[in-house]
C-alpha positions as CSV (number, residue, x, y, z in Angstrom):
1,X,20.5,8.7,-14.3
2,X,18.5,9.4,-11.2
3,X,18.2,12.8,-9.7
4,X,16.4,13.7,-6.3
5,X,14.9,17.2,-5.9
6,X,13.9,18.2,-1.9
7,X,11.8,21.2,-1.2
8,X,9.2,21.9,1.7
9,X,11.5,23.0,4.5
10,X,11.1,26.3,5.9
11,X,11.4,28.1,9.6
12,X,8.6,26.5,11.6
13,X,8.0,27.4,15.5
14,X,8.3,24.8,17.8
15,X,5.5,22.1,17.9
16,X,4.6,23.3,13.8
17,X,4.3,20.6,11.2
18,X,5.7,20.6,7.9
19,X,5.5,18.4,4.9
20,X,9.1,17.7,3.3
21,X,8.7,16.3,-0.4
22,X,10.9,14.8,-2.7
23,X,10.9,14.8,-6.5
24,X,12.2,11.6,-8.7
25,X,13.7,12.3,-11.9
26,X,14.5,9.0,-13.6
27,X,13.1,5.8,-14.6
28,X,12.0,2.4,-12.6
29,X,11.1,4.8,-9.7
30,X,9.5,1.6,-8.3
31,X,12.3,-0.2,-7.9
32,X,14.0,2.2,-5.7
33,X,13.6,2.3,-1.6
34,X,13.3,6.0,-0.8
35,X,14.6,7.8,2.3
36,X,14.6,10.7,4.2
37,X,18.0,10.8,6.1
38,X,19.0,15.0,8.4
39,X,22.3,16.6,9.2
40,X,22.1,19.1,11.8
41,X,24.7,21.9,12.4
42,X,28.2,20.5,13.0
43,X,26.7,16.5,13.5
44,X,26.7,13.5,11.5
45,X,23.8,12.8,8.7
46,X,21.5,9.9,10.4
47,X,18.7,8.2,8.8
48,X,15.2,9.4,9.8
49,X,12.8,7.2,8.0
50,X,12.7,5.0,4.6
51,X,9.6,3.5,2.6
52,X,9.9,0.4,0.5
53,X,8.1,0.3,-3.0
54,X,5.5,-1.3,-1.8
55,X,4.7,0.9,1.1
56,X,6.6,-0.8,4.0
57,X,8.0,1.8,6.0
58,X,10.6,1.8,9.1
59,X,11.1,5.2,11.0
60,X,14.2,5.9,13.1
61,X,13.2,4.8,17.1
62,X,13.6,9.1,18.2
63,X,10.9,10.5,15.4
64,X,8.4,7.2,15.5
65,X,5.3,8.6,16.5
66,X,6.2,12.5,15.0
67,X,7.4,11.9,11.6
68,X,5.5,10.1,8.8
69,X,6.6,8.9,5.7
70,X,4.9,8.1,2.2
71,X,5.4,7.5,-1.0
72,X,2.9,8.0,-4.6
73,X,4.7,5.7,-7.3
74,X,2.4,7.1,-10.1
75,X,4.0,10.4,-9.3
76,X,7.1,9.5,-8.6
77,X,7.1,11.1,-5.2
78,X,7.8,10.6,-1.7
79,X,6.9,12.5,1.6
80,X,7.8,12.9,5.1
81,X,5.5,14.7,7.2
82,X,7.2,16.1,10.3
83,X,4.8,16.8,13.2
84,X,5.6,18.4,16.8
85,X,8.6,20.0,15.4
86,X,11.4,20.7,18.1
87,X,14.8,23.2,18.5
88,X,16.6,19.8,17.8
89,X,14.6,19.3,14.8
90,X,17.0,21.8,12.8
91,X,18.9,20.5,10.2
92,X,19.1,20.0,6.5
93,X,16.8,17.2,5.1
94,X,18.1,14.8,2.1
95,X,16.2,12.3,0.3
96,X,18.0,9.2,-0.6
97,X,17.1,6.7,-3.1
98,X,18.5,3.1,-3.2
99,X,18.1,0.9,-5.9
100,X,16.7,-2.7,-5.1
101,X,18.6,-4.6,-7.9
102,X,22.5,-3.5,-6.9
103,X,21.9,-0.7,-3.8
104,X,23.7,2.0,-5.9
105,X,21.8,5.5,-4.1
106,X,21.1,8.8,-4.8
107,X,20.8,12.1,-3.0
108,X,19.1,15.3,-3.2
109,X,20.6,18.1,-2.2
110,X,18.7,19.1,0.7
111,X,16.2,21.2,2.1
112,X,16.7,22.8,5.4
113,X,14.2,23.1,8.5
114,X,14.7,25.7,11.0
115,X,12.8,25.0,14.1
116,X,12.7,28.4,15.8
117,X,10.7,31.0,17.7
């Protein structure tokens, strides 16, 4: 069983950076594609970025350029470094985890970022 363990969020002013991370807890962690998806206040959860296990990354069109993602497969971990952090920024932050061999995924439970003076 796979679980998925967020923390790195925080109240940040505008323009701050923060580094989101995300703990694996299970096996074959290189077999998964990992994934940072947000859910602001009242609105839908959208995808914000993923990372394949060989480092191939795709970032949603509105953060390319701000947010970052990476991964370190020895330590099972995966990042998402959010840079130039804006009001509409605010939301809670899951990381996903989708296995390669059958696309069964996983979720964290979130960490929220409060983008705020």
């Amino acid at each position: 069983q796979v679980q998925l363990a967020e923390s790195g969020g925080g109240l940040v002013q505008p323009g701050g950076s923060l580094r989101l991370s995300c703990v694996f807890y299970g096996s074959s962690f290189s077999h998964y594609v990992m994934a940072w998806y947000r859910q602001a206040p009242g609105k839908q959860r959208k995808f914000v970025a993923r990372i394949s296990p060989g480092g191939s990354t795709d970032v949603a069109d509105s953060e390319k350029g701000r947010f970052f993602i990476s991964r370190d497969n020895a330590e099972r971990m995966v990042y998402l470094q959010l840079n130039y952090l804006q009001p509409e920024d605010t939301a809670v932050y899951y990381c996903n985890a989708q296995y390669l061999e059958n696309g069964m995924d996983y979720w964290g439970e979130g960490t929220l970022v409060t983008v705020s003076s």
